[in-house]
N, C-alpha and C positions, 0 to 999 in steps of 0.2 A: 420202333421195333427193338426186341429185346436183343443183344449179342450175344449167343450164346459160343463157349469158347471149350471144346474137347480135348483132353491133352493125354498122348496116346499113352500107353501103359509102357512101355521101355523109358518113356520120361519119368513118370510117376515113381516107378521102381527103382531108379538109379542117378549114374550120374549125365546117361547124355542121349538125347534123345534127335535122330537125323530121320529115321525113317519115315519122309513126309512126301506129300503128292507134289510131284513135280514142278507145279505153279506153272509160270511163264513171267512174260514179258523184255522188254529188252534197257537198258538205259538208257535214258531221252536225255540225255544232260549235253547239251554242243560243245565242238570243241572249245570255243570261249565264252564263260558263260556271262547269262544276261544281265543277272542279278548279284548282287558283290557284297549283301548285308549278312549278318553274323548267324543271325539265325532264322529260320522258317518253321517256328514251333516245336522243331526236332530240336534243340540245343538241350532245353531245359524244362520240364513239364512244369515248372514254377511261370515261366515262360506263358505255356498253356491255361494255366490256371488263370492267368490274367488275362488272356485273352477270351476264355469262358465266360470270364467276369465282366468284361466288355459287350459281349452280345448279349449277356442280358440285361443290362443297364442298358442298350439300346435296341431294343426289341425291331424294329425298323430296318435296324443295318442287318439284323440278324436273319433276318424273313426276307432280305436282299439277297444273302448270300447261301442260304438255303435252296431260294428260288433257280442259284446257278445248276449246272452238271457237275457231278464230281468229277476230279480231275485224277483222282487216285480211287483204286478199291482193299478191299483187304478178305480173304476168305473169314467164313467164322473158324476155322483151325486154321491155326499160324504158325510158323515155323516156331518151334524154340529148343536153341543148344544150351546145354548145362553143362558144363563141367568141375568135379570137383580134383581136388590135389594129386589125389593119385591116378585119374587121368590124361591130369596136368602132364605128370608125369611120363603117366604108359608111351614107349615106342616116341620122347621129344628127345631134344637135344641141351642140354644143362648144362652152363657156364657159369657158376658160384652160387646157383640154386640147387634146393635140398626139400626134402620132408620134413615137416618137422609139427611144431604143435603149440598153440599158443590159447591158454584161457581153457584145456580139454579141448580144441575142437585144432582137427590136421588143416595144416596148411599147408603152401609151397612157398618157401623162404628164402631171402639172401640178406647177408648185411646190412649195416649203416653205412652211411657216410657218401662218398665219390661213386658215381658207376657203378656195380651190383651187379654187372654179368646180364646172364637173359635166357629166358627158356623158351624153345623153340619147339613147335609142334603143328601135323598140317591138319584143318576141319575141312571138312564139305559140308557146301551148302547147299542146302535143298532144293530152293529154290529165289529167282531172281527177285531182288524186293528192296526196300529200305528195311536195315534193321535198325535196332537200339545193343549197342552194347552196356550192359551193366556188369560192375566189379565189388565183390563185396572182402572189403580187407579189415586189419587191423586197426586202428586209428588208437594211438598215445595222446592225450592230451598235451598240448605246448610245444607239441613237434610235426613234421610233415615226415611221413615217408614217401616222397615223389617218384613215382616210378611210371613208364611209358606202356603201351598197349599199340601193337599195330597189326593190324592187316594186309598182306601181302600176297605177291604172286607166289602159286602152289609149289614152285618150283626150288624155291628155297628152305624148304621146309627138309630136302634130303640132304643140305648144305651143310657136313659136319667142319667146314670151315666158316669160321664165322664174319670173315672180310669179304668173301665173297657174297657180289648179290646179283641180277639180272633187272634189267630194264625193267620197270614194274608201277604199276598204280597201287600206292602205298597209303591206307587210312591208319592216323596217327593219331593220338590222345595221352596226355597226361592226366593220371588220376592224384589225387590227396597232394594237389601239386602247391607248390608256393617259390614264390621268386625271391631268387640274391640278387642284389645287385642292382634292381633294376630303381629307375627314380621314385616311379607312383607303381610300386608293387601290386597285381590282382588282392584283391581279398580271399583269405584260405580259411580252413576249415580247422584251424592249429588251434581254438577255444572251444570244439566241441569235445563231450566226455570222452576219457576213453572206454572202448569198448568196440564190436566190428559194428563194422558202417558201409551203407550199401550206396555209391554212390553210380549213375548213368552216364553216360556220353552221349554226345549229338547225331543224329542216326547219319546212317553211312548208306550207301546205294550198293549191293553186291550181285555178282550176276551167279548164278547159279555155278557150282563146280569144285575146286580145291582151290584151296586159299591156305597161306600160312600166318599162323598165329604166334606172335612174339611178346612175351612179360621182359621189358628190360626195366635196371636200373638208369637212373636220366646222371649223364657226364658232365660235370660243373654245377656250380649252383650250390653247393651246399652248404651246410652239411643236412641230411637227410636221416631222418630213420630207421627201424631197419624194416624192410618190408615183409610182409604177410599177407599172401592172399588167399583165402575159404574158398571163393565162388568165382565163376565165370559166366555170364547169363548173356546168347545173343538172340532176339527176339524180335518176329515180324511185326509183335503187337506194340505201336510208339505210346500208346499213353498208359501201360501198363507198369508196375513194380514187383519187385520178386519179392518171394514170402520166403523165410527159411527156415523148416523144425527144425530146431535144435537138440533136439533129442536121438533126429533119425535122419536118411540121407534124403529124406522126400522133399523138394523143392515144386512151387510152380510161382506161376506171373499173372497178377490178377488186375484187372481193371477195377478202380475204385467208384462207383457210385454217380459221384461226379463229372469223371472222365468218361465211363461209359455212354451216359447220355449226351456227351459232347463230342463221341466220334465222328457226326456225319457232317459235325463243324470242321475236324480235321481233314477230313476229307477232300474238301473244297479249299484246301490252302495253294497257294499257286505253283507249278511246277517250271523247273528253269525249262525254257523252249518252248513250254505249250501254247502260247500265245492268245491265252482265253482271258482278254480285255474287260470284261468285265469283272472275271476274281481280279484282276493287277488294279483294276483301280478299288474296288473295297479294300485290298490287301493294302494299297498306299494311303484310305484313309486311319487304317488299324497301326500301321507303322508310325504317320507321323503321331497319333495323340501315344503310342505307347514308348515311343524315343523323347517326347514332351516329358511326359512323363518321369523316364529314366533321367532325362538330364534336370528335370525341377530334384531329384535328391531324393523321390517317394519308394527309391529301391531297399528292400529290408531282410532278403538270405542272402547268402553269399553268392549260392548260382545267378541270382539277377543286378547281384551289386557287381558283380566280373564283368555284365553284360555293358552296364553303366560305366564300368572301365575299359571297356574295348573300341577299339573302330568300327565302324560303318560306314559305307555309301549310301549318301541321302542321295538321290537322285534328281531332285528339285533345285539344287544348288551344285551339284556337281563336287562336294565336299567329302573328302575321306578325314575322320575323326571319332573324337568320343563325340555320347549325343549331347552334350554339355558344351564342347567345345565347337561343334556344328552348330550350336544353339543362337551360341556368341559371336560366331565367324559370320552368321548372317544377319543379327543385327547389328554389326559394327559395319560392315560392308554397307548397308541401308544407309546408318547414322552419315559415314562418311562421303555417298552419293548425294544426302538431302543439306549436307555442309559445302559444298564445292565452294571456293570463291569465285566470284563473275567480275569482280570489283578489281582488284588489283593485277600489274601486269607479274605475271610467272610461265616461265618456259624452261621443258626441262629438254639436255639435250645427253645420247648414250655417250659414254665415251668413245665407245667403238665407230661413233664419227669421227673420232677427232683426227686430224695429220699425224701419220707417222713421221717425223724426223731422223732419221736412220745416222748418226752419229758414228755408231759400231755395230753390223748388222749382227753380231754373235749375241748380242745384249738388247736388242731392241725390243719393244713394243708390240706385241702378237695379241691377235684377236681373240677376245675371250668371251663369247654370249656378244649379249648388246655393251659389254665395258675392252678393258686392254687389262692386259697383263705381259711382266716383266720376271723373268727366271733370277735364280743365285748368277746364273752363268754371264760371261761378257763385260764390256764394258760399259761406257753411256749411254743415253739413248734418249728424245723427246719425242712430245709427241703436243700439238697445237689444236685451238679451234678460235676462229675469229666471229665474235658474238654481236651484234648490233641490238637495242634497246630501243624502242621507237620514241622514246620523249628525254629529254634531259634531267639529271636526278641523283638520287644516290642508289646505286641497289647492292645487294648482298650476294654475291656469287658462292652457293655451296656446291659442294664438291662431297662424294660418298663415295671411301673404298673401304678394303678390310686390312684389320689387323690380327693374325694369326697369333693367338695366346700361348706364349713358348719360343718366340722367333722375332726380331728385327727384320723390316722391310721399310729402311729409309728414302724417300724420295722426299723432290719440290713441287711444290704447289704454288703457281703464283700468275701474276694477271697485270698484263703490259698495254701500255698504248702502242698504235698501229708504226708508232715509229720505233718500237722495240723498248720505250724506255720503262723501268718497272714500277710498278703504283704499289703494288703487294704482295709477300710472300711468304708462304708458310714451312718448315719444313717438318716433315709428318712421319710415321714409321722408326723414328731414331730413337725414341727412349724405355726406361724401365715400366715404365706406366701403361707406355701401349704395351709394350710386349706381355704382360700379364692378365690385362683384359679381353684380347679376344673382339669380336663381332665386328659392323660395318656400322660404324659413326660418320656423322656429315657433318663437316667443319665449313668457315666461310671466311672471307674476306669480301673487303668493302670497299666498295667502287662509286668515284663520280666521275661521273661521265656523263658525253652529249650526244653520245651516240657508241659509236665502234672501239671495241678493244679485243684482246688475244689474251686466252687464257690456256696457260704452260704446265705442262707436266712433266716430272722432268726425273730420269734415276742418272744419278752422279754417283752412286756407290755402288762398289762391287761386291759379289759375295750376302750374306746375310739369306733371305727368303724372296717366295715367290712378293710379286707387288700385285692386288686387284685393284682395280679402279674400275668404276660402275659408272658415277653418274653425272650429270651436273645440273643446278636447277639457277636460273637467274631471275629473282623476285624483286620490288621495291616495295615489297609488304615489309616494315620494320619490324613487326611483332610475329610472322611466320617462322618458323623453326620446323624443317623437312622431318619427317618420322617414317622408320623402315624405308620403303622401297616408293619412298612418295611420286607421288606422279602430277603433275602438272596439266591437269585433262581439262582439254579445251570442249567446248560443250556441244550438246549431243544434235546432228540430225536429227530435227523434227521434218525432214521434206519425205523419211523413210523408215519404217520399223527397225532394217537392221544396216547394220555397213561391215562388208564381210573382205575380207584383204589377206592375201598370201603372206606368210609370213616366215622368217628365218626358223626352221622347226628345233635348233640347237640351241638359242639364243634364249631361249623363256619368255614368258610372257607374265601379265599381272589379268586378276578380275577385273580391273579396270583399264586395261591396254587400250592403246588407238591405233589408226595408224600413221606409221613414222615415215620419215620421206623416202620415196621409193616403195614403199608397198603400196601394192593395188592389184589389184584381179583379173590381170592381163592376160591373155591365154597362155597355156607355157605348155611346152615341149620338154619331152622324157628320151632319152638316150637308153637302149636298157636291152643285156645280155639274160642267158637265159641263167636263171640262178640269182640273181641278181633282185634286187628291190630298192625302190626309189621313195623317199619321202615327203610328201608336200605336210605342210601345214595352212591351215586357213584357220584364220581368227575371224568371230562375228562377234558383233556388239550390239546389244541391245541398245537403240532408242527410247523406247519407252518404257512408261511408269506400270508396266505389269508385263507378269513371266510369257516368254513366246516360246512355243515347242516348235523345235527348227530341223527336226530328224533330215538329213542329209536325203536324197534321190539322186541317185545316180544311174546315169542311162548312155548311151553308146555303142558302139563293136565292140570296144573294150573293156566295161564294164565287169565282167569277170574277174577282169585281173585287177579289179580297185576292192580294196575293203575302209573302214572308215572306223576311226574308236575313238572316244571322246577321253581327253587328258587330264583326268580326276584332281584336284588340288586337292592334295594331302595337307594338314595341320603340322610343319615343321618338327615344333615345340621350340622353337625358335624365337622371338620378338622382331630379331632382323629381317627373317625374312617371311614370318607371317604362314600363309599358302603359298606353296608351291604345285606346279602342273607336272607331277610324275607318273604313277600308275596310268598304261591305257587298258580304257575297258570298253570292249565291245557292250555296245547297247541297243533295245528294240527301238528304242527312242529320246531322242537328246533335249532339254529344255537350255533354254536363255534366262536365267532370272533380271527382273526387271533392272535397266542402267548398266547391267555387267556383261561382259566379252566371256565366251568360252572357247574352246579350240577344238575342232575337227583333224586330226590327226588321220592323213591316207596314205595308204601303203601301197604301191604299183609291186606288182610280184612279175618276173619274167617265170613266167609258167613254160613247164616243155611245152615246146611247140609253136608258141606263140606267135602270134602276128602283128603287122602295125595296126594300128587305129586309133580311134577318136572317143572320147567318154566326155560325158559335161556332171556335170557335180552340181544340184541345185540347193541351196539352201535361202529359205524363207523364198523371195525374190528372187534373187542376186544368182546369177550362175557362174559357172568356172566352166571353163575349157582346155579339155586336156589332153594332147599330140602324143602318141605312144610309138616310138620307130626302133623297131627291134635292128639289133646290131649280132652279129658273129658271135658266136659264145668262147670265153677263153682254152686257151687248147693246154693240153698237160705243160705245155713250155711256161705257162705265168702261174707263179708257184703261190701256193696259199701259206701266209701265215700260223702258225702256232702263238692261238689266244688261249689266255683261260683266266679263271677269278683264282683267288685262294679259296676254294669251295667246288662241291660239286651239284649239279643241276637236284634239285628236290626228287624223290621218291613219285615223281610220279611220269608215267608216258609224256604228259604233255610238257612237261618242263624238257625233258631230253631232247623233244622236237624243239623247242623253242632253242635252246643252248644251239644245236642243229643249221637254223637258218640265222643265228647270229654270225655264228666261224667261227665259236666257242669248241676248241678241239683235242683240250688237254684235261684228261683225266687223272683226281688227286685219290689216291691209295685203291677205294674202291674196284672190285674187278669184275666186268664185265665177261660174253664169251668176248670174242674174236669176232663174230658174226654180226654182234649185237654192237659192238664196237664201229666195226664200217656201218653200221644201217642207219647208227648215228654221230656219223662223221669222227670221230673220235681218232687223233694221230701218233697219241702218245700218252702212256699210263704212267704215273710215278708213285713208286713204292717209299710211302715218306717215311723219315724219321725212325729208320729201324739202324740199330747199333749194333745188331747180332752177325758179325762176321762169321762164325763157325762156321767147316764145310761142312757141318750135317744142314745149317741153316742154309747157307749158299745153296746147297744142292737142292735143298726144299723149296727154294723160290723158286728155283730155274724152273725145277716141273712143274711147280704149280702154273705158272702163265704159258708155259708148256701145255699141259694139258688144258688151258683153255683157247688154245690155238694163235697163242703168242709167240714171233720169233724173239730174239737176242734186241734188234732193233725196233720193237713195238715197245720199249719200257725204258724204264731208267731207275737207277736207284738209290736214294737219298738216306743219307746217318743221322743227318739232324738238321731244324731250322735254322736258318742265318748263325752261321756257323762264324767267328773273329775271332781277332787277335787272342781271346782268353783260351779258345780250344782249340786255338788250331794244332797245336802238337797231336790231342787225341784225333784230329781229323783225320791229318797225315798217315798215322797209325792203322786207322782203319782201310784207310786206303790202300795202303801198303798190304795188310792181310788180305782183303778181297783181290788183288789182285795175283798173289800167291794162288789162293785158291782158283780164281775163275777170270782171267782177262779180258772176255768177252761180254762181262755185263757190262751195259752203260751207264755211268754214276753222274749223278746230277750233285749240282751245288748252286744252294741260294744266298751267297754268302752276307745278306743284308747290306745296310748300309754303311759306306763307306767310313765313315767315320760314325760310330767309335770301335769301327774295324782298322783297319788298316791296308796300305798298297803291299806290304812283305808278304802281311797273310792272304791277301787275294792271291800273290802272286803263286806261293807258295799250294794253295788248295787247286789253283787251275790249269796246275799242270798235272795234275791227275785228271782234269773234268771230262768228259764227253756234252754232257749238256751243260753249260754254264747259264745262270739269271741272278746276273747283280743288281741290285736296289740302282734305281735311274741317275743316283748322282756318282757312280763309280764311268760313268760317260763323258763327267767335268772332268778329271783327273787333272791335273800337272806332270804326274809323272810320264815322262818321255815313254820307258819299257814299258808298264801297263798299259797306257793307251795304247799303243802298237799293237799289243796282244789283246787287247780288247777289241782291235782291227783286225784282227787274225794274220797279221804281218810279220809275225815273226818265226813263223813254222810252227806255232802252235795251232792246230784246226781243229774248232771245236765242231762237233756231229751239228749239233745245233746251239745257234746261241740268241739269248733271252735278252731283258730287260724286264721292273718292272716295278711300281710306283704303287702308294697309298692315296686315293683321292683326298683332296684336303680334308681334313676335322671339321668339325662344330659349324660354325655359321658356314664359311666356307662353303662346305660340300653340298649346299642344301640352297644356293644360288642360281640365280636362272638361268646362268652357264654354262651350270655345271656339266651336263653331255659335252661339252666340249671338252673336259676333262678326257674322257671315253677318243671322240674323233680324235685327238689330237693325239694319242699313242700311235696313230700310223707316222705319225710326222717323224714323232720319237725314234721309233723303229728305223726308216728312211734314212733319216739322219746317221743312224751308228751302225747303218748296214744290220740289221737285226734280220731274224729269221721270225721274230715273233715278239710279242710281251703280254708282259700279266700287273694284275694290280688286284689289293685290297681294299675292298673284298666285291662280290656280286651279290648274295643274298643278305638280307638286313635282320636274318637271327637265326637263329639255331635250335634246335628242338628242345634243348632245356630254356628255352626263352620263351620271352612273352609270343602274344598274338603273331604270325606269322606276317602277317601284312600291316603291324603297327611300329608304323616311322615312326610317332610322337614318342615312344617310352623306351626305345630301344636298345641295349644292355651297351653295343657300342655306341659311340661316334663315328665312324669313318668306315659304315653300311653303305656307300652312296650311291652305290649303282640297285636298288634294289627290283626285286622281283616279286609279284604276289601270287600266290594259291590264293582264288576266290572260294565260289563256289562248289561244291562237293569237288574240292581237291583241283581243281585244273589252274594252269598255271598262265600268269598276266604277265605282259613285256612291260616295258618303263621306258620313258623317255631317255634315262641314261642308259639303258641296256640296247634299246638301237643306234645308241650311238657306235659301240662296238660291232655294229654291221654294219654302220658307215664306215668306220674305220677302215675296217676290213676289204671294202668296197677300192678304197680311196687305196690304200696300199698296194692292190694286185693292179689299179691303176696305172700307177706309176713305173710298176712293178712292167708293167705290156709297155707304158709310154705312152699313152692316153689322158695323163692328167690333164687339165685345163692348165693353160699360161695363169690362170690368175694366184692358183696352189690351191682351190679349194680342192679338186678333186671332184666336184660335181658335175654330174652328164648333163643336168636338166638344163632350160634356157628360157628367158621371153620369148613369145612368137615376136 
């Protein structure tokens, strides 16, 4: 049937056309969604075009998926808004945008270079739908002008303050975009001519009603062009392009030929939630041959070679990557299951078995993941493991920790007989050579022996950096040499498809994990107030030589309060450590690829209300049993922590819920109401990095958070970042004026780290502070005064006082442990009598950054707690981002006097 496509006369004639039939419908999209790949035909109509070209080179598939219902409709009249410049304009809000004119033809313009301001303005939409945004700009040959496009709640749109925003589901896009900085930059558009250029964005879901519309320039990253934009085009029709006379202001959006006849193919593309099994599986055979594809190198515009440079979740391996690097992660993973050795003897054992020897308890050996790790702080400290071999021989005992590149972390490595006397010793950590390379190398020493010996670990220096210690592997293969995170897998259950086993959920895990001594599937018992969440992990392992789908069932009284997400191995970009298990994503259904272990990640929620009960957890075979015994809920007397990231939760509802049920409760600059603040826990706003004393400026803060229903004590306010030794004169100065003016604001100070600060200028900035948060090593001190005062001992009382840490860099942060980074700030905290802490960072980029969910190319290093926006914008927790609600957990703990004897802090138990 033909499309025919009417477009009303207010469009036709000008520049903006809304008055359209109401439509309907509502958004199906769940809170978490199911699907987590890049794009669903809406990114890129190049996209499309391939997938056109797909059906009919397979006529078969094509007359399959014809044969389904459609899962989407579209009227033959479709919404479409146009706007040109001086609409842009009419009744917005203008921050270094202008009229102006470029080539004869008006645009709305700003600068080159940094930032570019942003113009603000509110649309209605018609009606409820997927649209296509299209922008048609300026484009210079050999340059980018990058600039942002978002959509937002309507409410900001009357915001002539422009730090101001509200709670909001925020659709974001870079257009004429290109990246600084990053390693393996997108492909851009910097070698097409100049001249304007129309380019489209990935369709968006909008509901019907007022939305606000923002052109910014993008902040960092540059340098940039200057921007020019003619057109604005948002459109119900997804496989359509805008036309534009150039002569006159007549605009419309036409389906081309090709597309047209391929709409009732788009139609049937799968929608997240709808759960219509049979699009999802034509839809998963269309993905794999067309990510085959992208990663064989056959991508040839730039919209589809972006695609081939972006992340994905494959769902058949449980992989987040490029499709290239998914491609390669699965056949090396293969190679390496059909290489096993059976032949020789190798056993590898965690460190985090090993005896702590407690020396000097200030300096010792703490649990780090499945390894040990050792602070700057303290004195000596060992830690043992007594190894037996079962034949007489020589073997080679390696040993796997890291070396942080920029820092000395000396210890001994060495390997004694049972009477203490020593065979071999290495000392590791001490020189220039490590200290410049970075990553987790396996060194070894060589042993003969007839059986039993004791192999030592050992820090005898103080001072220097953190120490990891990971692994240990005992082989008498002479020609084995361990690689990354090698594993010593002893061989598989042929009595049973899977072997599924509880496992440490902080510790990490590998594709090829087993289980280690003490895990097994014993039934366990949850402790759990209301507010509260408990986390199990359960790791299953594939036995056999082909993929088993093991979707989790869960069934019981308590069954409501269990959810279940599968812990996505992200691509590092690392070699040390390969895949790691971060991102969780809710899924309709979980596979096992053949030989490899994946992880069920469950969440117990103490829901209002809730009751005791029982829930079992099936997977494949094998079930789980799980005791649920609700406990008292904390009373306002066990006080909550102040957490927060250097960052604030993404632009969207469901990131603010999620930051919510972390105990993430500190908000940076941004300003909410009052209202929207408690709704999502939020305890404290800080006003960063402004130097502007004046009392006209003074007075203009106060009302401002004033009139957003803020007291004196809901804020605080900060001159500048990690403030030392070089500024602290201007600090003091500032201080001293605000205070002149207005006593009663609270001033914050992050005064960094300790060195190459100083104790005078700590001392000297915190007696002004209300909030103090020092960088975590101003808590070693030496100094007598400062630490007292950093005990609040000495009549200085601070309102509230902080700490707070960068998760380690480079290989480091991206180790199986690393959530314990996260847990282990309650301990921090504990320890220095803390009110709260923070660390860098929580989200892993920034809006002038790449992919938002791509760990492999990332602008930083030391992103490590990351968060992802999947699909149509909602927001994924991570394995280290729950850890900061164990923290949090563990802290009000200790906090009541409830912790375990043992110091995890954990409620749960064996039955």
């Amino acid at each position: 049937m033909r499309i025919g496509i009417r477009w009303p006369a207010m469009l036709i004639a000008g520049c903006l056309g809304i008055g359209f039939s109401a439509g309907g419908g509502t958004s199906f999209v769940p809170d978490e969604p199911d699907e987590i790949n890049p794009d669903r035909l809406g990114g890129t109509l190049v996209t499309f075009d391939r997938f056109a070209a797909y059906c009919e080179a397979h006529p078969d598939y094509k007359a399959k998926l014809l044969a389904c219902e459609p899962v989407d409709s579209l009227p033959e009249e479709v919404e479409v808004l146009w706007y040109k410049p001086e609409s842009l304009a009419e009744g917005a809000t203008l921050c270094e945008w202008r009229l102006g004119e470029v080539g004869g033809e008006r645009v709305i313009t700003t600068h080159a270079g940094h930032g570019g301001g942003c113009v603000r303005r509110a649309v209605e939409i018609p009606a409820s739908g997927f649209y296509r945004v299209w922008v048609r700009y300026h484009h210079v040959q050999g340059q980018a002008a990058s600039f942002g496009f978002s959509l937002e709640d309507g409410r900001l749109a009357d915001e002539r303050d422009l730090s101001l925003t509200v709670v909001q589901d925020a659709w974001y896009y870079r257009f004429d975009f290109t990246e600084h900085g990053r390693r393996n930059p997108l492909p851009d558009f910097k070698d097409e001519p100049t001249g304007f250029k129309w380019e489209s964005a990935p369709l968006v879901w909008l509901e019907k009603g007022r939305k606000t519309m923002t052109i910014s320039g993008i902040v960092h990253g540059g340098p940039f062009g200057v921007r020019a934009v003619s057109d604005i085009v948002l459109t119900r029709e997804p496989l359509a392009v805008p036309e534009k006379s150039f002569g006159g202001t007549a605009g419309k959006v036409k389906l081309s030929g090709k597309f047209a006849a391929c709409r009732a193919l788009y139609l049937r593309r799968p929608r997240l939630g709808a759960g219509d099994t049979a699009i999802q599986a034509l839809w998963r055979e269309w993905e794999k041959a067309y990510m085959a594809f992208l990663a064989g190198g056959g991508a040839e515009r730039v919209a589809e070679k972006r695609l081939a440079e972006t992340v994905y979740f494959d769902p058949e391996s449980n992989l987040v990557g490029t499709p290239r690097q998914v491609a390669d992660g699965k056949a090396k993973i293969r190679a390496f299951i059909a290489a096993i050795d059976r032949v020789h003897f190798k056993e590898r054992v965690e460190v985090g078995d090993f005896t702590v020897d407690r020396k000097d308890g200030s300096g010792s050996f703490y649990p780090e993941g499945t390894g040990l790790g050792a602070g700057w702080w303290g004195g000596e400290c060992s830690a043992h493991y007594d190894f037996t071999v079962p034949t007489a021989g020589v073997y080679r005992v390696w040993l796997r920790y890291t070396e942080t590149a920029g820092y000395l972390a000396p210890f001994t490595y060495s390997v004694e007989d049972m009477d203490g006397t020593l065979i071999a010793k290495r000392e590791l950590g001490n020189d220039k050579e490590m200290n410049r390379r970075g990553g987790s190398p396996w060194v070894s020493l060589e042993v003969k022996t007839g059986g039993k010996f004791r192999i030592r670990l050992a820090k005898n220096v103080q001072g220097q950096t953190y120490r990891h210690l990971l692994a240990v592997i005992v082989s008498d293969d002479p020609d084995f040499v361990p690689v990354f995170d090698e594993q010593a897998i002893p061989p598989y259950d042929t009595a049973k498809p899977l072997t599924v086993w509880r496992s440490d959920p902080w510790a990490g895990y590998s594709r090829t994990s087993f289980p280690k001594r003490g895990e097994n599937l014993e039934p366990f018992t949850v402790d759990l107030r209301e507010g509260e969440a408990e986390t199990v992990l359960l790791l299953a392992r594939n036995n056999t030589d082909r993929m088993l789908e093991i979707t989790p069932v869960i069934n019981g009284e308590a069954k409501d309060l269990i959810t279940w997400r599968v812990p996505a191995f992200v691509y590092t970009g690392t070699e040390v450590f390969d895949w790691q298990p971060m991102p969780l994503f809710r899924r309709a259904e979980l596979f096992a690829p053949a030989g490899e272990t994946v992880g069920v990640w469950l969440t117990v929620k103490g829901e209002k209300g809730f009751k005791d009960g029982k829930a079992t957890v099936r997977i494949g075979e094998e079930t789980f049993d799980l005791t649920l015994n609700r406990r008292e809920p904390w009373g306002k007397e066990v006080p909550v922590p102040y957490v927060f990231p250097w960052t604030n939760p993404y632009a969207h509802v469901s990131s603010w819920e999620l930051f919510r049920e972390l105990g993430i409760n500190v908000l940076l600059d941004p300003l909410v109401s009052k209202a929207e603040a408690e709704r999502y826990g939020i305890r404290l706003v800080v006003h960063l990095n402004d130097g502007d004393v004046s009392t006209n400026h003074v007075r203009y803060l106060r009302a401002r958070y004033e009139r957003m229903g803020y007291s004196v004590k809901d804020w605080a306010w900060s001159f500048m970042d990690e403030p030392g030794e070089r500024v602290v004169n201007e600090w003091v100065g500032l201080a001293e004026r605000l205070r002149t003016v207005d006593d009663t604001i609270r001033l914050w100070c992050n005064p960094g780290e300790l060195t190459p600060g100083s104790v005078a200028a700590s001392m000297r900035m915190s007696s002004y502070v209300n909030v103090y948060c020092p960088y975590c090593n101003h808590f070693a001190t030496q100094d007598a005064a400062y630490a007292k005062r950093l005990r609040r001992g000495d009549g200085k009382r601070f309102d509230i006082l902080l700490g707070y840490t960068t998760p380690d860099v480079g290989a480091t942060e991206k180790s199986p442990g690393s959530p314990y980074l996260m847990v282990g700030m309650s301990d921090f905290a504990l320890q220095n009598n803390l009110d709260g802490w923070a660390f860098f960072a929580l989200v892993c980029s920034y809006p002038y950054c790449n992919s938002v969910w791509d760990e492999v190319n990332a602008f930083s290093g030391d992103q490590a707690v990351s968060l992802y926006p999947g699909a149509q914008w909602h927001t994924m927790s991570s394995r280290f981002a729950e850890g900061i609600r164990e923290a949090v957990q563990r802290w009000r703990r200790a906090k009541a006097g409830t912790a375990r004897d043992d110091g995890t802090g954990v409620s749960g138990r064996g039955a």
